[in-house]
ZAMIVO-412387 format. One record per residue (C-alpha): x, y, z; residue number from 1. Coordinates in nm, 3 decimals, always signed. Example, Ala and Ser with C-alpha at 12.3 -4.5 7.8 and 13.67 -1.06 7.14 Angstrom:
% residues 2
SITE       xx       yy       zz  seq
SITE   +1.230   -0.450   +0.780    1
SITE   +1.367   -0.106   +0.714    2
This chain:
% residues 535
SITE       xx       yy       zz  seq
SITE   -6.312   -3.906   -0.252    1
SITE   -5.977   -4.071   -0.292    2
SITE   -5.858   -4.398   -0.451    3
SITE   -5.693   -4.523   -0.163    4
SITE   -6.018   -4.483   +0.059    5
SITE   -6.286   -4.614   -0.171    6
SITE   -6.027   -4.885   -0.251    7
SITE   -5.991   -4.974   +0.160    8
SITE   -6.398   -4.947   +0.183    9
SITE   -6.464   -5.202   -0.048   10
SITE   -6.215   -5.480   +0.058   11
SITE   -6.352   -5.418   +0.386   12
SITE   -6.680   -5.492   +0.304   13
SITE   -6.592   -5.790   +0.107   14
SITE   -6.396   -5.917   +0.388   15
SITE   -6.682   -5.831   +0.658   16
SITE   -6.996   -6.075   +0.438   17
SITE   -6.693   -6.304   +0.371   18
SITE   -6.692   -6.281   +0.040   19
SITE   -6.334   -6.382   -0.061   20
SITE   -6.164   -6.671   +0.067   21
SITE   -5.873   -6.784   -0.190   22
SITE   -5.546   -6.535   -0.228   23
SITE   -5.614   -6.568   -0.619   24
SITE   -5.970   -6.430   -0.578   25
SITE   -5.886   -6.147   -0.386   26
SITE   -5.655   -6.047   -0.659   27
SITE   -5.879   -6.084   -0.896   28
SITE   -6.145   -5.904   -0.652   29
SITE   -5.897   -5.660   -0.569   30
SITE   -5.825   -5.542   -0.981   31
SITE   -6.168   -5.480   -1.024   32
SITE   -6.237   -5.286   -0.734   33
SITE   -5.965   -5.084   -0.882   34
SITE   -6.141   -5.010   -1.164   35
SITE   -6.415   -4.871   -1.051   36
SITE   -6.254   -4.677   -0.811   37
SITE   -6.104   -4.535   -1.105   38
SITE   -6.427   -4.524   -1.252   39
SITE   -6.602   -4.318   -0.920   40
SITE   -6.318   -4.047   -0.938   41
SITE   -6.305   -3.961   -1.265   42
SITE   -6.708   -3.882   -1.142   43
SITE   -6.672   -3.470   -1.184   44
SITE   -6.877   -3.436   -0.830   45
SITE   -7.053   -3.678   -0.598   46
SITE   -7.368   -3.540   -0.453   47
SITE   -7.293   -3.562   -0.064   48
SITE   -7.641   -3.423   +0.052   49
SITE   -7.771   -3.768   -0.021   50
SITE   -7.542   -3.958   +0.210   51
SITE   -7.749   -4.041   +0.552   52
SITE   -7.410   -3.962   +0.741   53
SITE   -7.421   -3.599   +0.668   54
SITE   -7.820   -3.546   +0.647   55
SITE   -7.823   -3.445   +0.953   56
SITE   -7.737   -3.069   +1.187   57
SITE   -7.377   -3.074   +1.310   58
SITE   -7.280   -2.865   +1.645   59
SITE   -6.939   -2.984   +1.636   60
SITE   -6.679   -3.008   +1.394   61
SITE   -6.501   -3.302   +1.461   62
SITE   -6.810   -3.481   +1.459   63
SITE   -6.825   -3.381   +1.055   64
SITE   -6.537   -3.580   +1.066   65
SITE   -6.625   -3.878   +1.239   66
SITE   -6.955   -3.898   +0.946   67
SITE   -6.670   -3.822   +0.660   68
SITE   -6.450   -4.131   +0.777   69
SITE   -6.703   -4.388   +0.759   70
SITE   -6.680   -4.394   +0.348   71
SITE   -6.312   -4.223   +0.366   72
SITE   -6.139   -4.468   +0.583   73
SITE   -5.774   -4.383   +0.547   74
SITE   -5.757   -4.041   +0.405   75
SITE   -5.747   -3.907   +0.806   76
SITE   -5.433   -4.114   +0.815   77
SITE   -5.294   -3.975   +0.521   78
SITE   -5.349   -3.647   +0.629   79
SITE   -5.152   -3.761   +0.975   80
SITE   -4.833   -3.786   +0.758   81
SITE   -4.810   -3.452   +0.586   82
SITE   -4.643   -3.179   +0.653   83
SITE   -4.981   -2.990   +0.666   84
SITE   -5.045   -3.173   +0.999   85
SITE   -4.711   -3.254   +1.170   86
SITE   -4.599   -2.891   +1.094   87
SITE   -4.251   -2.998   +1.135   88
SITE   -4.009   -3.280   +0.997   89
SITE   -3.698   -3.410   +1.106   90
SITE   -3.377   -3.329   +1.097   91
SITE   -3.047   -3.440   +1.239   92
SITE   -3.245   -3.600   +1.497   93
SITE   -3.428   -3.266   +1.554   94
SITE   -3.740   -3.172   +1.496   95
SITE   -3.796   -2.845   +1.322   96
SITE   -4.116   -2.647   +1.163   97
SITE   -4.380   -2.416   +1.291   98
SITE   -4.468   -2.688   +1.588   99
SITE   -4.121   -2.677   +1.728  100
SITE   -3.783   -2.479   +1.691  101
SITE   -3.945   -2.351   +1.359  102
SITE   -3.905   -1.973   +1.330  103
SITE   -3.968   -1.613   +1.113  104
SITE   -3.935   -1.302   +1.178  105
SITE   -4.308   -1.182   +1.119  106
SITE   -4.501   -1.352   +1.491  107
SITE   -4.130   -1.536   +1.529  108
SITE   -4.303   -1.901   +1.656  109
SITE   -4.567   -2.075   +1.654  110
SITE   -4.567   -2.261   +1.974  111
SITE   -4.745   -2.161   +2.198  112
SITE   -4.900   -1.889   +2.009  113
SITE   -5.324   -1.986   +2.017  114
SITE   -5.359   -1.776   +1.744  115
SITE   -5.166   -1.970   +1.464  116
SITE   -5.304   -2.285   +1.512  117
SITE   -5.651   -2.160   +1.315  118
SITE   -5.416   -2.203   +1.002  119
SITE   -5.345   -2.560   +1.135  120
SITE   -5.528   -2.850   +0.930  121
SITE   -5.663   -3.013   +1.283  122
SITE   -5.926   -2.918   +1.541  123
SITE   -5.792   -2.835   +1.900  124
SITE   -5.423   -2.756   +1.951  125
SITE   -5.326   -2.563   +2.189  126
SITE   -5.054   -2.717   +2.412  127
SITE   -4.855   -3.025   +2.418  128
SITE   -5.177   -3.217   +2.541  129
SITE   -5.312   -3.238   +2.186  130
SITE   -5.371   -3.597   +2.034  131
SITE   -5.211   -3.583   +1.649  132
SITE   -5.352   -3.932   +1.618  133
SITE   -5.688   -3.866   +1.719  134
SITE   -5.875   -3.857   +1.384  135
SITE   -6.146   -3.719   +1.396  136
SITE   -5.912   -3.412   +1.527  137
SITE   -5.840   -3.347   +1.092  138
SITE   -6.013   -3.103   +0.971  139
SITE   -6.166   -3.222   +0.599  140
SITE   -6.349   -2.911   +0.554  141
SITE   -6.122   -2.628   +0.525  142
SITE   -5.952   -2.782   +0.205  143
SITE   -6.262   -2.937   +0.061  144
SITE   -6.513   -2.661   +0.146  145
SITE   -6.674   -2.545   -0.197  146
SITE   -6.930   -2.319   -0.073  147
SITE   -6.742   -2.057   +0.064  148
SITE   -6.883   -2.035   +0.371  149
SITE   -6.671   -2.236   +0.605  150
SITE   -6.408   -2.018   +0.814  151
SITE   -6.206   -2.085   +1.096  152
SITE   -6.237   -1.833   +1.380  153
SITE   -5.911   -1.707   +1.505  154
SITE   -5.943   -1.740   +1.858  155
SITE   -6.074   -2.086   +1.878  156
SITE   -5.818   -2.283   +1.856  157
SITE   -5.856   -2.417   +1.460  158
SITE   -6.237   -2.476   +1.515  159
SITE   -6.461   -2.317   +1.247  160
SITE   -6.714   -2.057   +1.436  161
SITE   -7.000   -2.193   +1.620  162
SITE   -7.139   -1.864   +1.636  163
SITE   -7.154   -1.530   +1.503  164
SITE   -6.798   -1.343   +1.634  165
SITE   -6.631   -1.067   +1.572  166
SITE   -6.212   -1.098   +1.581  167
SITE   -6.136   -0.700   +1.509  168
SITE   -6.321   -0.535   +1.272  169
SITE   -6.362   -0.896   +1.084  170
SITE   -6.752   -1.040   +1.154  171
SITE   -6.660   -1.437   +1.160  172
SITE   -7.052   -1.593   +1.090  173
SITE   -7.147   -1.935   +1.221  174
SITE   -7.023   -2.174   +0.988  175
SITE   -7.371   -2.422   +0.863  176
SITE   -7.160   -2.713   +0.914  177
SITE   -7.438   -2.940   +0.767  178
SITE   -7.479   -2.736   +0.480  179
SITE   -7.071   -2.750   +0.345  180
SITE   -7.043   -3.113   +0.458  181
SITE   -7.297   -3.155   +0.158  182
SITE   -7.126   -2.947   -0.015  183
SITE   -6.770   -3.074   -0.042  184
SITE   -6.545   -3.112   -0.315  185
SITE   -6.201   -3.088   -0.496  186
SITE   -5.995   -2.806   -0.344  187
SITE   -5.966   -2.428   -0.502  188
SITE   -5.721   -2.166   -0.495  189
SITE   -5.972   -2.017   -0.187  190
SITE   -5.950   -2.307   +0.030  191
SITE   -5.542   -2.288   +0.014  192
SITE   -5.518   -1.928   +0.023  193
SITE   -5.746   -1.867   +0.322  194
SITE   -5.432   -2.021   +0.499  195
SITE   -5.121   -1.898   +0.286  196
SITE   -5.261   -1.598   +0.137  197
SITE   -5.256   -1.480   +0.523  198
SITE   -4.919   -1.605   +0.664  199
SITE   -4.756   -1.381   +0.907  200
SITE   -5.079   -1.245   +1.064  201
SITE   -5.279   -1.106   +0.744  202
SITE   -5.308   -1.116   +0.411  203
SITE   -5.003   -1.047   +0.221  204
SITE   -4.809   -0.992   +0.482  205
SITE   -4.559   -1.245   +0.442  206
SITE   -4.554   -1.395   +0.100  207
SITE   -4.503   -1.118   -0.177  208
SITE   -4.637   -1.330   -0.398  209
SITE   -4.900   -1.517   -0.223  210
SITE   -5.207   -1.303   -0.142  211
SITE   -5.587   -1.264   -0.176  212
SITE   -5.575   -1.119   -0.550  213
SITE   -5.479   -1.436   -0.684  214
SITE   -5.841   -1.591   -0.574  215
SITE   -5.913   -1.438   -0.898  216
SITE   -5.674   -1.278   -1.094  217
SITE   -5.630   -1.047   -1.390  218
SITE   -5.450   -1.205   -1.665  219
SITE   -5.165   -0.912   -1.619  220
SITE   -5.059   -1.066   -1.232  221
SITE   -5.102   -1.452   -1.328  222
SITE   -5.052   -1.597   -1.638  223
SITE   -5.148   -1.939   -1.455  224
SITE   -5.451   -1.952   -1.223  225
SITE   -5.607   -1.591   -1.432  226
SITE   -5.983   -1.702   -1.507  227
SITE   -5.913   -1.544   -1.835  228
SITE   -5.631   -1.834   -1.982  229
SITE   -5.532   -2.125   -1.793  230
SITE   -5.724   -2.126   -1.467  231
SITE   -5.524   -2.346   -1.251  232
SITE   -5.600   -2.463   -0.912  233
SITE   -5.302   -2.436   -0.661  234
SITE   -5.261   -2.794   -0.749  235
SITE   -5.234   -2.798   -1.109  236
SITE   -4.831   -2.741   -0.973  237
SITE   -4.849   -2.866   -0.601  238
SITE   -4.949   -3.224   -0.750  239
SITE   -5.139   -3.401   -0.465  240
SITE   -5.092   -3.805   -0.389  241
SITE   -5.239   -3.941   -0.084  242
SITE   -5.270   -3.613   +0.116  243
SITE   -4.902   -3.559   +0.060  244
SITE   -4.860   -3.179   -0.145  245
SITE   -4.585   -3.072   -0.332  246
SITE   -4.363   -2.816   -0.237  247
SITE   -4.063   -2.699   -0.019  248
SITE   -4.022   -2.747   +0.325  249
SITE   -3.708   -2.769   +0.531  250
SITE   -3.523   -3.131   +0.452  251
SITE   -3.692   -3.203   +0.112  252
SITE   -3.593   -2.979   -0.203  253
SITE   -3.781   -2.772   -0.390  254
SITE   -3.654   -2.855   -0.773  255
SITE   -3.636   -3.213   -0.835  256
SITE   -3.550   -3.180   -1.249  257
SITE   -3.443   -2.946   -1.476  258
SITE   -3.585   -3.106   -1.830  259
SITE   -3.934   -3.130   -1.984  260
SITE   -4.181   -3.350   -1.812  261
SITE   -3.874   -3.492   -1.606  262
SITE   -4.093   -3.622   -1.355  263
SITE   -4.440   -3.610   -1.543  264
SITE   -4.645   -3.804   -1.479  265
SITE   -4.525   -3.981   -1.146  266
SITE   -4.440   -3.643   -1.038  267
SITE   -4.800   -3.648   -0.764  268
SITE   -4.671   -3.582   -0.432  269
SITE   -4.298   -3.423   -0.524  270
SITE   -4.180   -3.147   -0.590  271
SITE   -4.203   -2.969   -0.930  272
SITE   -4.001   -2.701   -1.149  273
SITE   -4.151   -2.498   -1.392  274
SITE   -3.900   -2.637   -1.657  275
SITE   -4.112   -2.983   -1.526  276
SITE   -4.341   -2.830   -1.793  277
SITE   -4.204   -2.595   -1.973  278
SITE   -3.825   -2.789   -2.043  279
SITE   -3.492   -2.651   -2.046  280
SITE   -3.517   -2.456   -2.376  281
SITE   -3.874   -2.291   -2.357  282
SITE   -3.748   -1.968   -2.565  283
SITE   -3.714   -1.989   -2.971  284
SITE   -3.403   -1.766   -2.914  285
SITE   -3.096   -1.997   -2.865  286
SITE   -2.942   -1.639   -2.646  287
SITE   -3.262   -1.663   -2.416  288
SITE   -3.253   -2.098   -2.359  289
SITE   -2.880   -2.045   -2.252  290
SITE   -2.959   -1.850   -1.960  291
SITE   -3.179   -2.133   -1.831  292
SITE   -2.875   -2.310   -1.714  293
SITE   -2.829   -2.047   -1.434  294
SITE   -3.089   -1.796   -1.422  295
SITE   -3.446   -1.947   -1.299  296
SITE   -3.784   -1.882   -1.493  297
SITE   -3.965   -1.724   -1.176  298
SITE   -3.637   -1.436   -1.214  299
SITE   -3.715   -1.326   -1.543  300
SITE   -4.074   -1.388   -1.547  301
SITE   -4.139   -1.202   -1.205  302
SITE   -4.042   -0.845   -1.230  303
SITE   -4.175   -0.745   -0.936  304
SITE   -4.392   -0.888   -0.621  305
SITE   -4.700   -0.756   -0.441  306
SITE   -4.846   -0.653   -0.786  307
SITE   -5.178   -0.716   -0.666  308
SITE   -5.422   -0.456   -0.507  309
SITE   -5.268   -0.564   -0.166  310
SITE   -4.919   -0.466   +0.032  311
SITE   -4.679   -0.705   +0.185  312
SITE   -4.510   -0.614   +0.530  313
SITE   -4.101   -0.547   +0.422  314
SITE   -3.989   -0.482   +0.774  315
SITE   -4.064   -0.582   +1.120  316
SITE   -3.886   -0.384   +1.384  317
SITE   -4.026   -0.566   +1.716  318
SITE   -3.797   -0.345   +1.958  319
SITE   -4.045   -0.068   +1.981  320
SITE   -4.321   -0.266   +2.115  321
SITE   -4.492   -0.217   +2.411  322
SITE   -4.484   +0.155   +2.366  323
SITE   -4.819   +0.382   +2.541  324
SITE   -5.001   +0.654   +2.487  325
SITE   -5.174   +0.850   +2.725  326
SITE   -5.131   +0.531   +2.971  327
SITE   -5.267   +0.288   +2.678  328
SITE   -5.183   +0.059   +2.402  329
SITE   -5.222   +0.284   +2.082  330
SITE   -5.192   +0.233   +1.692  331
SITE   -5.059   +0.491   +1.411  332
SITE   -5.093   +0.435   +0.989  333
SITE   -4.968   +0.573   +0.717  334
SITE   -4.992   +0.520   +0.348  335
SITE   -4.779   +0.305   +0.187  336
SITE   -4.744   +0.327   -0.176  337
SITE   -5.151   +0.486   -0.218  338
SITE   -5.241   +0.256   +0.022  339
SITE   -5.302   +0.304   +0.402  340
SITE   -5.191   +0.070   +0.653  341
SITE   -5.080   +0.014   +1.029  342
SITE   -4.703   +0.147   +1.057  343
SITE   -4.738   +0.141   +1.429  344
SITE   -4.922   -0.110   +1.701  345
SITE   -4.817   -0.121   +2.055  346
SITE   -4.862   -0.486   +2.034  347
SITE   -4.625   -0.562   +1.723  348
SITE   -4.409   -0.266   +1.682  349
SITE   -4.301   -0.101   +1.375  350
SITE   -4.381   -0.197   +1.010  351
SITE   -4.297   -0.092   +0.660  352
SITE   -4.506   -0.195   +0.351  353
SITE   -4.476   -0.202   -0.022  354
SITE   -4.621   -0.276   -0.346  355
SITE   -4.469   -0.381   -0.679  356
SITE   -4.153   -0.420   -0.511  357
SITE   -3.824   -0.510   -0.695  358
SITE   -3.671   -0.882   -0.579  359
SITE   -3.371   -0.932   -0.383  360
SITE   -3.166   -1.175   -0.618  361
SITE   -2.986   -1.481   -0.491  362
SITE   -2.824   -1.824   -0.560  363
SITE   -3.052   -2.097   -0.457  364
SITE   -3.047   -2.462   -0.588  365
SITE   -3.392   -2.563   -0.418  366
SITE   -3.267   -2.609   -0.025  367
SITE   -3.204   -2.345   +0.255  368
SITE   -3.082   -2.300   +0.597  369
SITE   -3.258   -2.378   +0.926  370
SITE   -3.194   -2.151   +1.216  371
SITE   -3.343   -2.303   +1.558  372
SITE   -3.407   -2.110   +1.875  373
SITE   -3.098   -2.387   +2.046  374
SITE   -2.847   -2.248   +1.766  375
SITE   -2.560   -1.988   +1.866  376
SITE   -2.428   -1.728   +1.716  377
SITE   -2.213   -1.428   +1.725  378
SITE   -2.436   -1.110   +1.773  379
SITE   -2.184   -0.877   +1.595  380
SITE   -2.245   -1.144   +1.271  381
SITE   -2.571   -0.959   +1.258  382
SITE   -2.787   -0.947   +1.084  383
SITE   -2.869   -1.317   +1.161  384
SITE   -3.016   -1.516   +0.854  385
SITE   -3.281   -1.724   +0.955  386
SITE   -3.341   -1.922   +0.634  387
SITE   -3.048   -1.852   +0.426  388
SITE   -3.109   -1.987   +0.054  389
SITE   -2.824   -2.229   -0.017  390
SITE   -2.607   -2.219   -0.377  391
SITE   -2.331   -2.033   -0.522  392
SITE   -2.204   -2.028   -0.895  393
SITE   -2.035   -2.308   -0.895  394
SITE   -2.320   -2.556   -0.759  395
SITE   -2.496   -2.712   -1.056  396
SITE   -2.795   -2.722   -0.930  397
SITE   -2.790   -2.374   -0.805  398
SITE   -2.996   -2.076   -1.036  399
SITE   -3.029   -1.680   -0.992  400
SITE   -3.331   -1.670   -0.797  401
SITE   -3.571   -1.356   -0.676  402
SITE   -3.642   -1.354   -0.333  403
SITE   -3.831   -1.097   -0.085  404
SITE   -3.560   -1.019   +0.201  405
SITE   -3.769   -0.903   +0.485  406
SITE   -3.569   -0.717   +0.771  407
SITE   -3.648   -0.798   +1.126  408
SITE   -3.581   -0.685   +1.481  409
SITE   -3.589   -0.909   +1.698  410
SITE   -3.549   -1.069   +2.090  411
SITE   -3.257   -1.265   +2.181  412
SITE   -3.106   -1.414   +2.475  413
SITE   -2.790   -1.190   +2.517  414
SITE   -2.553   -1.433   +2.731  415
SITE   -2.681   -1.726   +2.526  416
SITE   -2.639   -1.570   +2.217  417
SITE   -2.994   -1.737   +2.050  418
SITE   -3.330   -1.605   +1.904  419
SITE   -3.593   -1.617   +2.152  420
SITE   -4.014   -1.707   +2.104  421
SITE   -4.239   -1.476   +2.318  422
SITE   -4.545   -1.598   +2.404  423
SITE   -4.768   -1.357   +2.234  424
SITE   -5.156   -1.419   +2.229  425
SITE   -5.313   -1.583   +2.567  426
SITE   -5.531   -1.380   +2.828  427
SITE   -5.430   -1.084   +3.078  428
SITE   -5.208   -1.183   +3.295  429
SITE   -5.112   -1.527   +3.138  430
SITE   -4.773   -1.332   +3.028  431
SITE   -4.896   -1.322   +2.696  432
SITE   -4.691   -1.002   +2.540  433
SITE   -5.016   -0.909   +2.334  434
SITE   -5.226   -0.881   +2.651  435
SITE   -4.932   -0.767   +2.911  436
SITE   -4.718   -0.561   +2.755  437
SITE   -4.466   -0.696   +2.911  438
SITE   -4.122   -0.843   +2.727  439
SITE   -4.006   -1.008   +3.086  440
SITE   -4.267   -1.255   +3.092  441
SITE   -4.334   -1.286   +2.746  442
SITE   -4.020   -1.410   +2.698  443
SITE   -3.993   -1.606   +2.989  444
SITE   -4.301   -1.760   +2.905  445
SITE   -4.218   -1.818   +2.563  446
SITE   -3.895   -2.014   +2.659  447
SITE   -4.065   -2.220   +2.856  448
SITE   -4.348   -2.349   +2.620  449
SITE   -4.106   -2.393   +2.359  450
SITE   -3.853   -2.605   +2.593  451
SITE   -3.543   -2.360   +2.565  452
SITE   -3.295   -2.286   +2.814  453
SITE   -3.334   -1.886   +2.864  454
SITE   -3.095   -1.639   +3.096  455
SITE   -3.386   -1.421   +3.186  456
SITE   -3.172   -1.163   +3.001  457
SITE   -3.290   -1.029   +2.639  458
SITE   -3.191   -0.778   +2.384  459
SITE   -3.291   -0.730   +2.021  460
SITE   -3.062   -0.839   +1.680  461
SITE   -3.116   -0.767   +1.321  462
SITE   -3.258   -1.083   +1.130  463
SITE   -3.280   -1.137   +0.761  464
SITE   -3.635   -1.418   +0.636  465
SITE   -3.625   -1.524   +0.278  466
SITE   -3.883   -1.591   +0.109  467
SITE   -3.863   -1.753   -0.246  468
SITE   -4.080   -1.569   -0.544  469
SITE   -4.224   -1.790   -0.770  470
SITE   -4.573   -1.716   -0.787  471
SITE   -4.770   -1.397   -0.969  472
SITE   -4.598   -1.497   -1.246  473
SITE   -4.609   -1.206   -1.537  474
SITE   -4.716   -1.200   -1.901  475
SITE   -4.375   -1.277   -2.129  476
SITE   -4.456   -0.916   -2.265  477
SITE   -4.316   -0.778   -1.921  478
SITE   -4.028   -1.013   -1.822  479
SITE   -3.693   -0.855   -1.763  480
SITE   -3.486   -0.763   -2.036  481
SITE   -3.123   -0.728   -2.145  482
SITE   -3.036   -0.414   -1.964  483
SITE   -3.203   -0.506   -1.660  484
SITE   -2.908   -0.711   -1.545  485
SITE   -2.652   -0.633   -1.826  486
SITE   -2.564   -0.289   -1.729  487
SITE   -2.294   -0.153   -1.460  488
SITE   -2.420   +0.009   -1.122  489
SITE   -2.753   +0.009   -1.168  490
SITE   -2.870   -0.345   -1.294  491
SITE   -3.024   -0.609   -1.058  492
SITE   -2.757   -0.859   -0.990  493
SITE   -2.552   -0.637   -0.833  494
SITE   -2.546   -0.826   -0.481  495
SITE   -2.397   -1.126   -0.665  496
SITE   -2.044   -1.114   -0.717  497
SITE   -1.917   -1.461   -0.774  498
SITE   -1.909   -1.465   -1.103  499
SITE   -1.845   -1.270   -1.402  500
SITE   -2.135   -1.044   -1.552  501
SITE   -2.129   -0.902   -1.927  502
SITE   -2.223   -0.553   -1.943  503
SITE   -2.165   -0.511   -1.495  504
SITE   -1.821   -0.629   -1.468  505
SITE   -1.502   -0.519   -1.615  506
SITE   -1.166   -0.670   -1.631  507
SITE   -0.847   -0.546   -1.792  508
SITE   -0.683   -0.893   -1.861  509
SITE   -1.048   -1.007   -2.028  510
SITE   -1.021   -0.665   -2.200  511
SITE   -0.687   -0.678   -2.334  512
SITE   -0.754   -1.044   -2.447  513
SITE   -1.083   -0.931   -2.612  514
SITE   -0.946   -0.618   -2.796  515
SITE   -0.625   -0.828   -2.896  516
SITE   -0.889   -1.107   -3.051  517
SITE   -1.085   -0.845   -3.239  518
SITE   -0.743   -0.746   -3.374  519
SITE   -0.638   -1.058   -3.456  520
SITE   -0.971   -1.155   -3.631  521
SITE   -0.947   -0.805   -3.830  522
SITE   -0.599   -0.882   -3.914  523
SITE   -0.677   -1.241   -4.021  524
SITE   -0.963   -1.110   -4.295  525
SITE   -0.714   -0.847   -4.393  526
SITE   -0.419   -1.089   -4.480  527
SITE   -0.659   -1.354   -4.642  528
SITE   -0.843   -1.078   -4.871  529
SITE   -0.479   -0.916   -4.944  530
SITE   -0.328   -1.250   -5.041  531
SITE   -0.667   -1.365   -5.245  532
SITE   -0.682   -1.044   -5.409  533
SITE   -0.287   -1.126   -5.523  534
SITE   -0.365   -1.455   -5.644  535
């Protein structure tokens, strides 16, 4: 329960009996209410089965909702603010994010799309038509769900399941809404993970470092949330204030400070580096601490993503969809680094898929690019970066950062020269490419729903999505070392060329000038020895 609700239930009922009349009493009322809200959440768990609201069977989720916002009165309204629900900000004027103009090049958007919207924190939205200030549309119980039980079934539009369904070869039980209601609490890796751990249409597929494993992980692929050390919930980092989460997202930065407990402990609700903990200088070698100043922690620290059981998807090639066999949609796998997985589907296309895969490596000082479906460009530029990470050398704020590149294929409007959205999951005939087949009215659909101007004529263009590392962070036993980066050809930081490597680059004038110093410094201890041994 949070401060700022208990706090806003009990001036209400002091103002409802008429408690208070004078300003200085309410002040005086208002401190002590304080402290015992303080008091009540420092409680490690409040028994919920004995409120009257929720003793009682639930058919329907909002109504869980309505019952949770008669002791929490604003946190619906918080949750109205975040990025969570919006699913856009904006910018320029413009808004951009997964509920419009937002884009990838995994299911490409959003809008439109049924499907996504079981990953959205609300109950309901499917079209334009959907209230955001409704609240008993916010969904409490897929963050604060402790019994592992709650799910939200794919097809219904972010409602939990109502009955026992199957979605694929996944069995999606009725969810005993009476029974997690009473069982609510502080959220767990599980809660956030059941969303991000399956961005991009499954788990793993889009976040190297973000899967399923980390619900529980060995020591060896976390050194952070492993049961076996630190065991830190998703927000020990992403530090929560008033439903607002830390963490990147298009306008707002994702490193705020570079020192030791910089922003610590006002930090709730912004965004966090892991020098906000660890400082500057973590290392006791002075060789190792300079290297902070333009080579990130998550670079040395991760060696590799996907380390976990699970692949991630490292291409999407969406040209060959829509491809028949025998007059029908088919699917083909193949085994991907021991593991076997779908590298075919009529439906999607082509895939490849990887495990304990080496980063891409590049400058990034916390902010990145935003490609919208109404921005140009020149198709021989390809391939097109969506999210381009922005830094170079010379930015101060800018480190070496590892980064999963992931190759797409993609539609485009050919005379208007922009990315295009097809409309991908809706019901035979609707022009939904998943049902259909069909890239004419998928597209054309698509445009429409997500307000685009579109000359009926499409092709498909090489795209690059980047996707910061900076979780599955390694034991310091198996960090990178010197010869990782420090050697010519074959070292990591190859791609980056801005600036001059020791051990990759060589340059004759540096050369010269370092032999000529060596000389110098040899000839210097020469002449002083020869003169001392004189004296």
């Amino acid at each position: 329960m949070s401060k700022v609700a208990l706090l806003a239930f009990s001036i209400s009922l002091f103002c409802a009996f008429g408690a208070l009349s004078s300003t200085e009493h309410q002040e005086q009322q208002l401190t002590s209410d304080r402290e015992t809200v303080v008091k009540w959440a420092r409680t490690p768990k409040i028994d919920h089965s004995k409120f009257e609201q929720l003793n009682k069977d639930f058919d329907y989720a909002p109504d869980v909702t309505s019952a949770c916002l008669e002791c929490h009165v604003y946190d619906a309204k918080e949750v109205q603010k975040s990025f969570h629900w919006n699913w856009g900000t904006t910018i320029h004027g413009q808004k951009v994010g997964k509920g419009q103009n937002g884009m990838n090049n995994y299911c490409i958007s959003a809008r439109g799309n049924e499907m996504c919207t079981s990953c959205h924190a609300g109950y309901g939205w499917r079209d334009d038509s959907f209230d955001f200030k409704a609240e008993e549309n916010v969904d409490c119980l897929a963050c604060h769900d402790t019994t592992g039980t709650y799910n939200k079934y794919p097809l219904s539009l972010g409602h939990p399941s109502y009955e026992d369904k199957m979605s694929g070869d996944v069995l999606f039980k009725k969810v005993d809404l009476k029974h997690v209601a009473q069982n609510v609490g502080k959220p767990d890796r599980e809660n956030c993970l059941m969303c991000h751990a399956n961005g991009g249409g499954g788990n793993g597929v889009k976040h190297g470092d973000t899967d399923l494993s980390l619900v529980n992980p060995e020591f060896a692929l976390d050194v952070h949330m492993s049961p076996d050390k630190l065991n830190f919930s998703c927000q020990q980092c992403h530090t929560t204030k008033d439903h607002q989460i830390s963490g990147r997202y298009y306008d707002k930065s994702a490193i705020i400070d570079h020192k030791r407990n910089g922003s610590l402990p006002n930090r709730a609700g912004n965004n966090v580096s892991c020098e906000s903990c660890h400082g500057p200088t973590p290392h006791d070698n002075i060789r190792l601490n300079n290297h902070t100043a333009k080579v990130a922690c998550a670079t040395c620290h991760i060696p590799k993503f996907a380390r976990g059981q699970y692949l991630t998807k490292l291409s999407w090639d969406w040209s060959t969809a829509g491809q028949l066999k025998d007059g029908a949609p088919f699917s083909e796998e193949a085994e991907f680094d021991g593991v076997m997985a779908h590298s075919y589907m009529s439906k999607k296309g082509t895939f490849v898929w990887g495990r304990n895969v080496v980063p891409s490596y590049r400058w990034y000082n916390g902010t990145a690019g935003v490609l919208t479906f109404n921005d140009t460009f020149d198709p021989k530029s390809a391939p097109i970066d969506i999210n381009k990470p922005n830094g170079n050398y010379l930015d101060s704020n800018a480190r070496i950062w590892p980064f999963k590149i992931h190759p797409g294929n993609q539609p485009y409007d050919i005379v208007n020269n922009n990315l295009l959205p097809p409309y991908l999951f809706g019901k035979k005939g609707s022009g939904a490419f998943w049902s259909d087949l069909d890239w004419v009215k998928a597209l054309e659909v698509g445009a429409k729903l997500n307000n685009i101007n579109y000359s009926g004529k499409f092709g498909f263009i090489k795209t690059n999505y980047y996707g910061v590392i900076k979780h599955m962070v390694a034991p310091s036993d198996q960090s990178l070392q010197c010869l990782d980066c420090h050697v010519r050809k074959i070292g990591r930081l190859e791609e980056l060329k801005d600036f001059y490597l020791v051990g990759r680059d060589r340059s004759i004038i540096i050369q010269i000038v370092g032999i000529a110093m060596i000389l110098f410094s040899i000839g210097g201890i020469a002449f002083y020895e020869i003169n001392r041994r004189k004296k």
